[in-house]
C-alpha positions, 0 to 999 in steps of 0.5 A: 500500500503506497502513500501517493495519489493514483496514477490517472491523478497523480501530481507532476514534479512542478505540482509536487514542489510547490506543494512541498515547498508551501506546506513546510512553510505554513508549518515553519510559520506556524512555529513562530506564532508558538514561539511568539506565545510561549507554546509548544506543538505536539509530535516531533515538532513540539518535543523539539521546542521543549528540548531548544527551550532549557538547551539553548539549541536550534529548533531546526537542527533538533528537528531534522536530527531527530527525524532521522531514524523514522525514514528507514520505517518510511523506506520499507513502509512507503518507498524511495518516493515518499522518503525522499520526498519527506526529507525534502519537506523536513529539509525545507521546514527545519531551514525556514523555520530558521531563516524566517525570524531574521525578515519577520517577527512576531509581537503582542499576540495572545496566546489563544490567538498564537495557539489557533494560528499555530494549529490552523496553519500546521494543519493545512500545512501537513494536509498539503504534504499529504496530498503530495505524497510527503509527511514532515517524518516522525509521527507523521510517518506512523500516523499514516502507515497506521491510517493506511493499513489500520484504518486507524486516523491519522489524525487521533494517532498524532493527538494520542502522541501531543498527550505524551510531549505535552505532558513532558512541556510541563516540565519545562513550561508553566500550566497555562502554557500548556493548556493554550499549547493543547488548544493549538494542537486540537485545531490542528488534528481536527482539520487533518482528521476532518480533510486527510481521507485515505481513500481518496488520496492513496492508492492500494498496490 
């Protein structure tokens, strides 16, 4: 079972990078309207925001490290397409989400705002990685092979894991924060549960 679109539809090389290069993006900024509030994100995003906070050390490389060991499940699950593909997208978002800050910053934005913000362009940011055959790795990898194979949504298996991180925030963040934190990662796994259909956007081998 492959996590691509049907031949009959499936998007060119141009359509592919646009899309690649969009979402991440939608999802790097969306990491500054978190870091202009105080938040975190759940899945490997978010755990890389709580290791930066006390360590002092950037997101983006974090990010991208920690994503490693989850492309050889995306190799033997889903193929060279969608792993390289995917680690073009965590490519793009670790270097934005760093590159961003230095042409635009974010000032006196409330946190219930900064976490809706957040959610809703993550979330359209991973519904386009979706429907391009990419993820940004992680739990994103799983949620899909579950989704595909288990019928599992894919959007639930994410929340279950921004429980564990958000759990960890608390360690590292005061109450507060973390609740808006929760509200930002709610919007974001309600619009991917809502428009991600895996019947529409994967094709069985």
């Amino acid at each position: 079972m492959l996590f691509e679109t049907p031949p009959s539809t499936r998007h060119s090389l141009v359509e592919d990078a646009q899309g690649i290069l969009v979402g991440a993006t939608l999802v790097a900024l969306s990491v500054q309207f978190l870091r202009a509030s105080d938040l975190v994100t759940g899945q490997l995003a978010g755990l890389s925001l709580i290791i930066a906070i006390p360590t002092g050390w950037t997101f983006g490389w974090i990010f991208f490290l920690i994503n490693l060991p989850f492309y050889a499940l995306a190799l033997r699950k889903f193929g060279k397409r969608f792993t390289v593909k995917t680690l073009i997208a965590v490519t793009v978002m670790s270097a934005m989400t760093e590159m961003i800050p230095h042409a635009m910053t974010i000032n006196d934005l409330h946190p219930a705002l900064g976490a809706a913000f957040a959610g809703i362009l993550a979330g359209v940011g991973l519904i386009l990685l979706f429907r391009h055959g990419a993820t940004l790795g992680g739990v994103g990898i799983v949620a899909v092979w579950l989704q595909n194979t288990r019928d599992i949504k894919a959007g639930n298996v994410q929340l279950a894991f921004d429980l564990f991180v958000f759990s960890m925030a608390l360690l590292v963040l005061p109450l507060a924060s973390v609740a808006w934190s929760l509200l930002g990662a709610v919007v974001l796994n309600v619009i991917i549960t809502v428009n991600h259909r895996h019947d529409r956007y994967v094709a069985r081998s």
